[in-house]
PyMOL Python script that loads the backbone (N, CA, C, O; Angstrom):
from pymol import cmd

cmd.read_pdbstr("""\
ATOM      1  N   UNK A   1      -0.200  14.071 -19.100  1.00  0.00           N
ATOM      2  CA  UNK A   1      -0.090  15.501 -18.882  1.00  0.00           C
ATOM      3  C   UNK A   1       1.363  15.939 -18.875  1.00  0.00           C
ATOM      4  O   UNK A   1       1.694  16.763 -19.727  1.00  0.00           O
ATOM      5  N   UNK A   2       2.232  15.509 -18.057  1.00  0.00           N
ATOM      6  CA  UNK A   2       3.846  15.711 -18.583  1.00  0.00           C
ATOM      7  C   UNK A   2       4.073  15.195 -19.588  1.00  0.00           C
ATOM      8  O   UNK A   2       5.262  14.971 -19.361  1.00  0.00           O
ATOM      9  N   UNK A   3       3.919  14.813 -20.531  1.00  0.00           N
ATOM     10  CA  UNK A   3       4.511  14.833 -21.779  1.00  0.00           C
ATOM     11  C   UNK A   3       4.043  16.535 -22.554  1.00  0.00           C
ATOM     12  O   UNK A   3       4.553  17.453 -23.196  1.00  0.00           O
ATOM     13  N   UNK A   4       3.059  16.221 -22.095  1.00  0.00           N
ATOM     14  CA  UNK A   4       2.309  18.011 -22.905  1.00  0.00           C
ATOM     15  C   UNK A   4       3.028  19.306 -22.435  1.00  0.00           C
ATOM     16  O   UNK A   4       2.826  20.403 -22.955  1.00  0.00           O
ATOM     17  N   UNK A   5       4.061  19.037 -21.191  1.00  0.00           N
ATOM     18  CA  UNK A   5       4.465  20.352 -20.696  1.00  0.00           C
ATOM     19  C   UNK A   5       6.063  20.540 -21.301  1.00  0.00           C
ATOM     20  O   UNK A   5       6.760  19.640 -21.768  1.00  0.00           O
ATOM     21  N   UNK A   6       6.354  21.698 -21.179  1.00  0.00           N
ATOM     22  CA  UNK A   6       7.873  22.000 -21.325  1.00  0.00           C
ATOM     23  C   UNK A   6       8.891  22.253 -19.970  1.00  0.00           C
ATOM     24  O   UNK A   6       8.619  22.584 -18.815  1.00  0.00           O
ATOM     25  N   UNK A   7      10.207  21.940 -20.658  1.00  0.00           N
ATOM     26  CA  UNK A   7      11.104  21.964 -19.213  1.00  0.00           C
ATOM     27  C   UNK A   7      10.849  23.139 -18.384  1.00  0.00           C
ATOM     28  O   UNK A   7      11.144  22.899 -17.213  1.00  0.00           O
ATOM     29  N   UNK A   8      10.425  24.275 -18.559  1.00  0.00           N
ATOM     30  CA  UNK A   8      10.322  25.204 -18.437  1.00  0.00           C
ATOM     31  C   UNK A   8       8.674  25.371 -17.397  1.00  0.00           C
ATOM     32  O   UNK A   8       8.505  26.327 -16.641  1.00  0.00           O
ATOM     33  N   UNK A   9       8.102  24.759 -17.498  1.00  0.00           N
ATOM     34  CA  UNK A   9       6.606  24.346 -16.752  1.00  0.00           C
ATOM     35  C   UNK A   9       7.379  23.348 -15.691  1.00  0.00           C
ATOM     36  O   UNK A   9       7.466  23.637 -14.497  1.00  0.00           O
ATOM     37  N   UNK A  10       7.878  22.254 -16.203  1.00  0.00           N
ATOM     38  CA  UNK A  10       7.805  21.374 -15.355  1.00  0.00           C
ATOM     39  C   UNK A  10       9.009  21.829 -14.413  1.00  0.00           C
ATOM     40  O   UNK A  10       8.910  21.365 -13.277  1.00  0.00           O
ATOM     41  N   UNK A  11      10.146  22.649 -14.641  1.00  0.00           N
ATOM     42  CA  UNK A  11      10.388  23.217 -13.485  1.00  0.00           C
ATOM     43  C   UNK A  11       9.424  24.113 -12.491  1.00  0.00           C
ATOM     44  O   UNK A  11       9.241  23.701 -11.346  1.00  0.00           O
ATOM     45  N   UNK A  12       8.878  25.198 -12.879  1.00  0.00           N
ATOM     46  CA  UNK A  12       8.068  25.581 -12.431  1.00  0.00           C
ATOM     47  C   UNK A  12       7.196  25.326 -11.236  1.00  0.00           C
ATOM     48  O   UNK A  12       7.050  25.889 -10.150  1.00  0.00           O
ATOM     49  N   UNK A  13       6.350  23.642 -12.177  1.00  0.00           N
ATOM     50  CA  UNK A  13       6.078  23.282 -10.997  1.00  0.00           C
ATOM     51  C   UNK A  13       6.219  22.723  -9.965  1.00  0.00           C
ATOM     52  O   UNK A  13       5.431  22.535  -9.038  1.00  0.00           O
ATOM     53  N   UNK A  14       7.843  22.280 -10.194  1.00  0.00           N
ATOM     54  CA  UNK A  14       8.816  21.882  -8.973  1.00  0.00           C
ATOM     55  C   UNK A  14       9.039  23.007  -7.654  1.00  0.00           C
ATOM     56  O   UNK A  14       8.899  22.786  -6.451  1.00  0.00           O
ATOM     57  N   UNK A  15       9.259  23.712  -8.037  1.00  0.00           N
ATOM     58  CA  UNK A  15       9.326  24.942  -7.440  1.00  0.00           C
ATOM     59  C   UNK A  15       8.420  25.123  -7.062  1.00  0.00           C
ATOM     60  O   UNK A  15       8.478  25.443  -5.875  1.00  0.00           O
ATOM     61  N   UNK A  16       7.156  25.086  -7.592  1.00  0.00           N
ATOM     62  CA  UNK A  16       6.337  25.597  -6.323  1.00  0.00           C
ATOM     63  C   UNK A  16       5.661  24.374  -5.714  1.00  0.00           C
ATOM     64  O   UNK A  16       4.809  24.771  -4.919  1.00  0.00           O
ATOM     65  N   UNK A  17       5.710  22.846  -5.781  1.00  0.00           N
ATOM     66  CA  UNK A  17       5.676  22.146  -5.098  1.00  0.00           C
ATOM     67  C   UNK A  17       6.619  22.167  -3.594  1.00  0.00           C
ATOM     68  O   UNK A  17       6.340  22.210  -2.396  1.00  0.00           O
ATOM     69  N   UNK A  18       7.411  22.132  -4.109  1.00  0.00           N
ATOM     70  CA  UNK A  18       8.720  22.962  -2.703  1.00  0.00           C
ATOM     71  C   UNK A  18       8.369  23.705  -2.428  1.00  0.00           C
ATOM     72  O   UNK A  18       8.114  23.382  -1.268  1.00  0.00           O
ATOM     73  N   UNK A  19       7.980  24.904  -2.542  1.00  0.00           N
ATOM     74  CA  UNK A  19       7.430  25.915  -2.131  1.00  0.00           C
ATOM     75  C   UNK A  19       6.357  25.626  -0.999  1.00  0.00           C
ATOM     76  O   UNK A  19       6.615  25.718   0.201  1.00  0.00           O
ATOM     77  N   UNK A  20       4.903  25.201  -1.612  1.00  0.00           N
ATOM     78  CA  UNK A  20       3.957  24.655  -0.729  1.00  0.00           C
ATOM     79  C   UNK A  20       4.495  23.385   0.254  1.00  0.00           C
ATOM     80  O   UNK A  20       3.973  23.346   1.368  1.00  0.00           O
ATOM     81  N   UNK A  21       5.604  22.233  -0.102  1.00  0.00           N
ATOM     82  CA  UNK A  21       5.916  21.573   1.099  1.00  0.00           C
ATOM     83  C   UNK A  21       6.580  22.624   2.270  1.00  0.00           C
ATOM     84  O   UNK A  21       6.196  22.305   3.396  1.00  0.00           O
ATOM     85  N   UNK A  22       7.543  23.873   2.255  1.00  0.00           N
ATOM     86  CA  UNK A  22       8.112  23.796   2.935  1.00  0.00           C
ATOM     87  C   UNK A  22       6.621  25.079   3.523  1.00  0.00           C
ATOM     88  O   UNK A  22       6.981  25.361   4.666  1.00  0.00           O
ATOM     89  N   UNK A  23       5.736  25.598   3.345  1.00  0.00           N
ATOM     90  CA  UNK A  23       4.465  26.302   3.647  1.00  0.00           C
ATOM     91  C   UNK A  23       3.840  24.826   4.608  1.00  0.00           C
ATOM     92  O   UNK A  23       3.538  24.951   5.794  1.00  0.00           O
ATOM     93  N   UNK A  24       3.773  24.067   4.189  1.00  0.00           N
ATOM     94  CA  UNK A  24       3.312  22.494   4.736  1.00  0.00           C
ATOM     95  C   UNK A  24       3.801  22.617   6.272  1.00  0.00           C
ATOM     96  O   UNK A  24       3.048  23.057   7.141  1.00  0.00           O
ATOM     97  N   UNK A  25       4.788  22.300   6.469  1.00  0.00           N
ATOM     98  CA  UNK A  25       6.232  21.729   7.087  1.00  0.00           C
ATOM     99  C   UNK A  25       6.003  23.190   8.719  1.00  0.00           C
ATOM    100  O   UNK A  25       5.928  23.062   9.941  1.00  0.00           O
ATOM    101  N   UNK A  26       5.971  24.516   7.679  1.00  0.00           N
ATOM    102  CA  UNK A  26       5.940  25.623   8.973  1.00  0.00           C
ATOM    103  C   UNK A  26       4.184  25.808   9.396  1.00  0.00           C
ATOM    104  O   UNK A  26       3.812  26.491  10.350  1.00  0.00           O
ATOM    105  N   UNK A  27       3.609  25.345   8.830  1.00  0.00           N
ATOM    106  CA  UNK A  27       2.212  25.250   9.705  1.00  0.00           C
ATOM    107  C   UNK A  27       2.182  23.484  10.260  1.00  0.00           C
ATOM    108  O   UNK A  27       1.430  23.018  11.117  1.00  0.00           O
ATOM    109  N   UNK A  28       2.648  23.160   9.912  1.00  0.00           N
ATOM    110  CA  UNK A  28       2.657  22.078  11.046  1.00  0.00           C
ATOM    111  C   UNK A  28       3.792  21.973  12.420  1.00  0.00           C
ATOM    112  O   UNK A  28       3.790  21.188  13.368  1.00  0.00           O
ATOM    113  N   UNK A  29       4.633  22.989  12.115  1.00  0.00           N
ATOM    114  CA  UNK A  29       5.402  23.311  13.644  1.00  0.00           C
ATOM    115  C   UNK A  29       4.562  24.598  14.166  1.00  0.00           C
ATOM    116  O   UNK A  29       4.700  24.962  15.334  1.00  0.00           O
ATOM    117  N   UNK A  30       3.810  25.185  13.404  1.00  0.00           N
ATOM    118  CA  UNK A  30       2.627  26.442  14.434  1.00  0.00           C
ATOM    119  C   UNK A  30       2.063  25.815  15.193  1.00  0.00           C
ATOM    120  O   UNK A  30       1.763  26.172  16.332  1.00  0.00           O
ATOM    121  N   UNK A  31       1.781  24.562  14.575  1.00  0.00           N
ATOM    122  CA  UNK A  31       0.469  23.562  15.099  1.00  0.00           C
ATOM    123  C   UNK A  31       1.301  23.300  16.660  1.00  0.00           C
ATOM    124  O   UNK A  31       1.063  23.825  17.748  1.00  0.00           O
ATOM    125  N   UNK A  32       2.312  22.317  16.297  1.00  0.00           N
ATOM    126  CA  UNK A  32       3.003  21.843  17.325  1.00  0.00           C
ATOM    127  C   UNK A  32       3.398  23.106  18.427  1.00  0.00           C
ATOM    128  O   UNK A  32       3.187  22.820  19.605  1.00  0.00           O
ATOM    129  N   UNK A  33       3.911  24.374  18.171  1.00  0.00           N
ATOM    130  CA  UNK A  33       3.964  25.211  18.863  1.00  0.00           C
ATOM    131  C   UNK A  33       2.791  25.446  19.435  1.00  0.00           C
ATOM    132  O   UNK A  33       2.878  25.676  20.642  1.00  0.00           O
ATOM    133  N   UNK A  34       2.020  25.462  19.109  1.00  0.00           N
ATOM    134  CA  UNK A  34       0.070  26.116  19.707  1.00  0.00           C
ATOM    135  C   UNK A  34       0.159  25.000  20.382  1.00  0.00           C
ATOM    136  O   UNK A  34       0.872  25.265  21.350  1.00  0.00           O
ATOM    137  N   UNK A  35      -0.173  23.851  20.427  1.00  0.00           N
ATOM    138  CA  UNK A  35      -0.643  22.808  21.731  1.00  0.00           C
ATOM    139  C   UNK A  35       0.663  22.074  22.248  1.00  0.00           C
ATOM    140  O   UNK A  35       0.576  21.126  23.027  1.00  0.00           O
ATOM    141  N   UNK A  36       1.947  22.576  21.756  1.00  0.00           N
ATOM    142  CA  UNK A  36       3.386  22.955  22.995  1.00  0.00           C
ATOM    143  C   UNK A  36       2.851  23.822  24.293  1.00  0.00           C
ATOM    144  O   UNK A  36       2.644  23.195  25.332  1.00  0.00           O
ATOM    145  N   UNK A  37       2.673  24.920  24.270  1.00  0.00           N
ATOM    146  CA  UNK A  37       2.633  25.329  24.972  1.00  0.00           C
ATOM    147  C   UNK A  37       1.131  25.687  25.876  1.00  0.00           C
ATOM    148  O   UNK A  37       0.998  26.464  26.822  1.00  0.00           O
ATOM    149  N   UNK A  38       0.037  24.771  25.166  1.00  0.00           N
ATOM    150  CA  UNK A  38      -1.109  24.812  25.730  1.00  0.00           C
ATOM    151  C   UNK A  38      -2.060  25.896  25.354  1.00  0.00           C
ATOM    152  O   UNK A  38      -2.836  26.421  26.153  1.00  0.00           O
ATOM    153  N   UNK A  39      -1.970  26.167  24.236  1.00  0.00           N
ATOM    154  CA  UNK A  39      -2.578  27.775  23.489  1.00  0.00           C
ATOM    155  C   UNK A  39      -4.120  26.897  23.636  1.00  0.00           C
ATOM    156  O   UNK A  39      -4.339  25.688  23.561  1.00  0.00           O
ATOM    157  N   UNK A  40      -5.043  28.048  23.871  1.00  0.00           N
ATOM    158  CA  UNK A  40      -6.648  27.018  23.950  1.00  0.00           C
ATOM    159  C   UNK A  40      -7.157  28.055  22.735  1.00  0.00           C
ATOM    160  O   UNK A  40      -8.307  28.463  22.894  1.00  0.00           O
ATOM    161  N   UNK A  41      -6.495  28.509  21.610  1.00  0.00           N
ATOM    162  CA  UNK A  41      -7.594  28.796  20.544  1.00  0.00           C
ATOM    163  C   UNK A  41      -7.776  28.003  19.596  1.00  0.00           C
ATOM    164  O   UNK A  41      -7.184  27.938  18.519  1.00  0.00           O
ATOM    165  N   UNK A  42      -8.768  27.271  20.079  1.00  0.00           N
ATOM    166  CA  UNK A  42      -9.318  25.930  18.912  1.00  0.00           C
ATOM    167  C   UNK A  42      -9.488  26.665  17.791  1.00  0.00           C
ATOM    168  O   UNK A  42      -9.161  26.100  16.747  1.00  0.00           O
ATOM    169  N   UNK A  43      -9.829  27.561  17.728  1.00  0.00           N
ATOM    170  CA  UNK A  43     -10.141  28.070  16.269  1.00  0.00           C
ATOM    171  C   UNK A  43      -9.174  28.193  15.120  1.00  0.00           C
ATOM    172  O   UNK A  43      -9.199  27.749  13.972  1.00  0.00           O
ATOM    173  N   UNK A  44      -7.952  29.246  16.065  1.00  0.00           N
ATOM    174  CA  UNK A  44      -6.628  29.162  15.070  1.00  0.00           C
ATOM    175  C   UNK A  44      -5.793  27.886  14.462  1.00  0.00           C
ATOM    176  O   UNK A  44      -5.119  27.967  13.435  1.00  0.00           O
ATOM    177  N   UNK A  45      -5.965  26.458  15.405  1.00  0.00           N
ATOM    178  CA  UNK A  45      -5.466  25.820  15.229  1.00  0.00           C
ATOM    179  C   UNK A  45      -6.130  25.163  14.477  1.00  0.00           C
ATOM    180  O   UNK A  45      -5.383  24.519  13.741  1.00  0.00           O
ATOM    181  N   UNK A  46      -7.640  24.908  14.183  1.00  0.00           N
ATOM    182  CA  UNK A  46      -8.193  24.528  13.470  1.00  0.00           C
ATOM    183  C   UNK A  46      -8.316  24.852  11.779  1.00  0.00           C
ATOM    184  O   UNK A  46      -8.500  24.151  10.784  1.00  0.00           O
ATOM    185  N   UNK A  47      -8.081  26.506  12.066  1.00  0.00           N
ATOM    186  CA  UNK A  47      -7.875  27.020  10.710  1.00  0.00           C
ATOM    187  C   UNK A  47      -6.731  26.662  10.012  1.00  0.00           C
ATOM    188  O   UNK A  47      -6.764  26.540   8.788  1.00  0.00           O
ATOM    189  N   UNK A  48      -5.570  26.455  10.758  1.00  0.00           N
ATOM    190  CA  UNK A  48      -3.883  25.846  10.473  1.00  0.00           C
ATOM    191  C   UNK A  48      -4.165  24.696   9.677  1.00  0.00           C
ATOM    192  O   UNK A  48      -3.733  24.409   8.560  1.00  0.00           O
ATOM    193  N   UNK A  49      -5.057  24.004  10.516  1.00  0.00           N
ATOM    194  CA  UNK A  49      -5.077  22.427   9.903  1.00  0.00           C
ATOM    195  C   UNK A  49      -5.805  22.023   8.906  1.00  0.00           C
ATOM    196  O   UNK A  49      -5.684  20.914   8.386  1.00  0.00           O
ATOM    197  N   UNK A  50      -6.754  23.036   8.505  1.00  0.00           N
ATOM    198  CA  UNK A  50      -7.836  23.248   7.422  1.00  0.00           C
ATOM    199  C   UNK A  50      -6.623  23.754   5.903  1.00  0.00           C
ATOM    200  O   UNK A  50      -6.591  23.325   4.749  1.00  0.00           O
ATOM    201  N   UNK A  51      -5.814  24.762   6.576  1.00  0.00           N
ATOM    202  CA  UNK A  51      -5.142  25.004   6.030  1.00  0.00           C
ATOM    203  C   UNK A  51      -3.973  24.247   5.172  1.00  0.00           C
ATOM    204  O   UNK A  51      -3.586  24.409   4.015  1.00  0.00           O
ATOM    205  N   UNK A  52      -3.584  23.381   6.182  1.00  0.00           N
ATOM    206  CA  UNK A  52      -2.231  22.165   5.913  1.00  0.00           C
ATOM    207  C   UNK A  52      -3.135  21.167   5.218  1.00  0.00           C
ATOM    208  O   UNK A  52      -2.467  20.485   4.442  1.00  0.00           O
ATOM    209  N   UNK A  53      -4.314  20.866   5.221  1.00  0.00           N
ATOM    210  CA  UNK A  53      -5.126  19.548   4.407  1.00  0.00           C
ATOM    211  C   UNK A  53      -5.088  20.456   2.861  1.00  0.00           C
ATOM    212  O   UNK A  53      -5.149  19.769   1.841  1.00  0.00           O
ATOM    213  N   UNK A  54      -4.986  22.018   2.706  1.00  0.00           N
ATOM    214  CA  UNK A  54      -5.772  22.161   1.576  1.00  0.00           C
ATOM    215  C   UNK A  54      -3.965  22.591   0.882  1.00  0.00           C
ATOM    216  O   UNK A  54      -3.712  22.666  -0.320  1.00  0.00           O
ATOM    217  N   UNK A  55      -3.196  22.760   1.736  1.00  0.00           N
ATOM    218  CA  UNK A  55      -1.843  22.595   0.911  1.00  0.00           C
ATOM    219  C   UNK A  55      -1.302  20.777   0.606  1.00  0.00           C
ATOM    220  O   UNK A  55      -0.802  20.238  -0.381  1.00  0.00           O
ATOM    221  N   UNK A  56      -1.597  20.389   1.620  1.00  0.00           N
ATOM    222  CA  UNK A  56      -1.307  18.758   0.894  1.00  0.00           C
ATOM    223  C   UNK A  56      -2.158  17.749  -0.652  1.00  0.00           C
ATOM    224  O   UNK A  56      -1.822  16.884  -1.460  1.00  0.00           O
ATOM    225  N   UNK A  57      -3.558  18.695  -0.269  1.00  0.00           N
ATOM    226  CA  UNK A  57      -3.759  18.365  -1.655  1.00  0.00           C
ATOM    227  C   UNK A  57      -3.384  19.124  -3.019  1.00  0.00           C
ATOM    228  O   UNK A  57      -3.451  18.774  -4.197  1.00  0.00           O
ATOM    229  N   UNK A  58      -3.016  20.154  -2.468  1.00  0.00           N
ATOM    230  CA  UNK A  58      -2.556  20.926  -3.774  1.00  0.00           C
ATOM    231  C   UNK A  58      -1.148  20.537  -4.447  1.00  0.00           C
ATOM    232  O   UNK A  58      -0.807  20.810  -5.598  1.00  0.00           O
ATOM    233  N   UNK A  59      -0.278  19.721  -3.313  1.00  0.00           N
ATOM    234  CA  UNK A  59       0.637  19.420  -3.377  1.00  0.00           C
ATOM    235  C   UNK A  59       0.385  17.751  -4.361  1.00  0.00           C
ATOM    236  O   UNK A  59       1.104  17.573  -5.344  1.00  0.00           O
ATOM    237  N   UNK A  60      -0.118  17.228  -4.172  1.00  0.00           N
ATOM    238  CA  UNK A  60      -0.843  16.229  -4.535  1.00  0.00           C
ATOM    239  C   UNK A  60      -1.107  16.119  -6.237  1.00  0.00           C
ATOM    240  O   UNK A  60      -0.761  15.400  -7.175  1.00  0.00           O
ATOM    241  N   UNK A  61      -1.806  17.113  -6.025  1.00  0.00           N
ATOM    242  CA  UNK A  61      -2.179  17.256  -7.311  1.00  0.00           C
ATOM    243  C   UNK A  61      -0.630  17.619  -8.365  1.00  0.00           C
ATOM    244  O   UNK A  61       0.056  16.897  -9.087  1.00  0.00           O
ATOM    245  N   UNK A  62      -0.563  18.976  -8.023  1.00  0.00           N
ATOM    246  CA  UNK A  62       0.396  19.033  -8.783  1.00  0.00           C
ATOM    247  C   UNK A  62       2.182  17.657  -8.891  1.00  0.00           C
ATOM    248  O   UNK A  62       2.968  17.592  -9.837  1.00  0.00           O
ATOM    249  N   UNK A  63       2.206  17.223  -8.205  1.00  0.00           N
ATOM    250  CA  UNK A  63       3.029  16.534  -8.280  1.00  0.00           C
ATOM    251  C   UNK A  63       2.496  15.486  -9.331  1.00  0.00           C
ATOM    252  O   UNK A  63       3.298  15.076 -10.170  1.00  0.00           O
ATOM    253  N   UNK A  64       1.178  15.017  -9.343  1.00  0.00           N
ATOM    254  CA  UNK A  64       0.070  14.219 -10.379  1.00  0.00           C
ATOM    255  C   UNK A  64       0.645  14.354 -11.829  1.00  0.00           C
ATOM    256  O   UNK A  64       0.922  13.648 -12.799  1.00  0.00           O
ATOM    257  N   UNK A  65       0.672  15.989 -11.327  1.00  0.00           N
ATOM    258  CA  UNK A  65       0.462  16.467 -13.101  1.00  0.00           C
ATOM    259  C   UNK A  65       1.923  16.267 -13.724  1.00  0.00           C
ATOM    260  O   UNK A  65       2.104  16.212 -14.941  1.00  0.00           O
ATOM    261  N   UNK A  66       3.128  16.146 -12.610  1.00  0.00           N
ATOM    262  CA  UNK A  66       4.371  15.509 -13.191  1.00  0.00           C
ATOM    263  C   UNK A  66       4.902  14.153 -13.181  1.00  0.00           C
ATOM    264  O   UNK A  66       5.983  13.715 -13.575  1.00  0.00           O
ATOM    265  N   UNK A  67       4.049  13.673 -12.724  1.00  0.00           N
ATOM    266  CA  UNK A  67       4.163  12.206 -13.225  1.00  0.00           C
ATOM    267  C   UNK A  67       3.921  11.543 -14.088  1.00  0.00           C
ATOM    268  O   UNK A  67       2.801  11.037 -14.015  1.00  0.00           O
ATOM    269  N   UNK A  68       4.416  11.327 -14.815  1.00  0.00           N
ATOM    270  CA  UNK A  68       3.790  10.608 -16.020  1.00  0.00           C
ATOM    271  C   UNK A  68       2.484   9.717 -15.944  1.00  0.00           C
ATOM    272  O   UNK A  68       2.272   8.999 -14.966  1.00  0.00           O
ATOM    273  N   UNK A  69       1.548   9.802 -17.111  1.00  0.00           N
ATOM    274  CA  UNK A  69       1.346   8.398 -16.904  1.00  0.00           C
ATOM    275  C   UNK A  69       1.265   7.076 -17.267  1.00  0.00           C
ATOM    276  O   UNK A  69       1.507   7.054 -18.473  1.00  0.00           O
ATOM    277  N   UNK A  70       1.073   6.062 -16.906  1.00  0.00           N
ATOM    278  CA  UNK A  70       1.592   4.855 -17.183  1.00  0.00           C
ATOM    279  C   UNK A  70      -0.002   4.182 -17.422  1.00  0.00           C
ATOM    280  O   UNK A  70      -1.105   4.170 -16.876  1.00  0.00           O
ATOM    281  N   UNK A  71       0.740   3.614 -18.692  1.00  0.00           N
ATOM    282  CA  UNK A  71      -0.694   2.600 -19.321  1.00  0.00           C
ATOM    283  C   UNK A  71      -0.516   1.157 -19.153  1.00  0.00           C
ATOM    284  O   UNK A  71       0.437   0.555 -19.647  1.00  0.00           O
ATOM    285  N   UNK A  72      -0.892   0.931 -18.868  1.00  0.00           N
ATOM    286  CA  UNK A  72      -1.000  -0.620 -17.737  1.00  0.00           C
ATOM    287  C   UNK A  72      -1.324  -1.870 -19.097  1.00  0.00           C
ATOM    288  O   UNK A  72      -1.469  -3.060 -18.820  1.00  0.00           O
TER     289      UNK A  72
END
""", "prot")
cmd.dss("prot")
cmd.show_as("cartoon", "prot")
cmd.util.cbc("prot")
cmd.orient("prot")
């Protein structure tokens, strides 16, 4: 799949890989802030973390799609 893209994509999706890590990074200090200080809404924090699983795979993926791949 990176061979098929241009510099111009594959920056792109650098950028918004960074993008979603540093989106990553500030819902996981909400997290830490919410049960810092003893917040009891299971719900919000639950949604955070629903949230941070569905940016790590997106992150995942796209980083996939710039890796080359390798034929064994």
């Amino acid at each position: 799949m990176v061979d098929e893209l241009n510099e111009v994509e594959r920056n792109s999706l650098r950028i918004e890989v960074e993008r979603l890590r540093l989106e990553h990074r500030d819902i996981e200090d909400a997290i830490d802030a919410l049960l810092a200080v003893g917040a009891v809404d299971q719900l919000q924090i639950q949604r955070l973390k629903k949230r941070k699983l569905l940016l790590r795979d997106r992150i995942a993926f796209l980083e996939d799609q710039l890796t080359p791949d390798i034929i064994a």
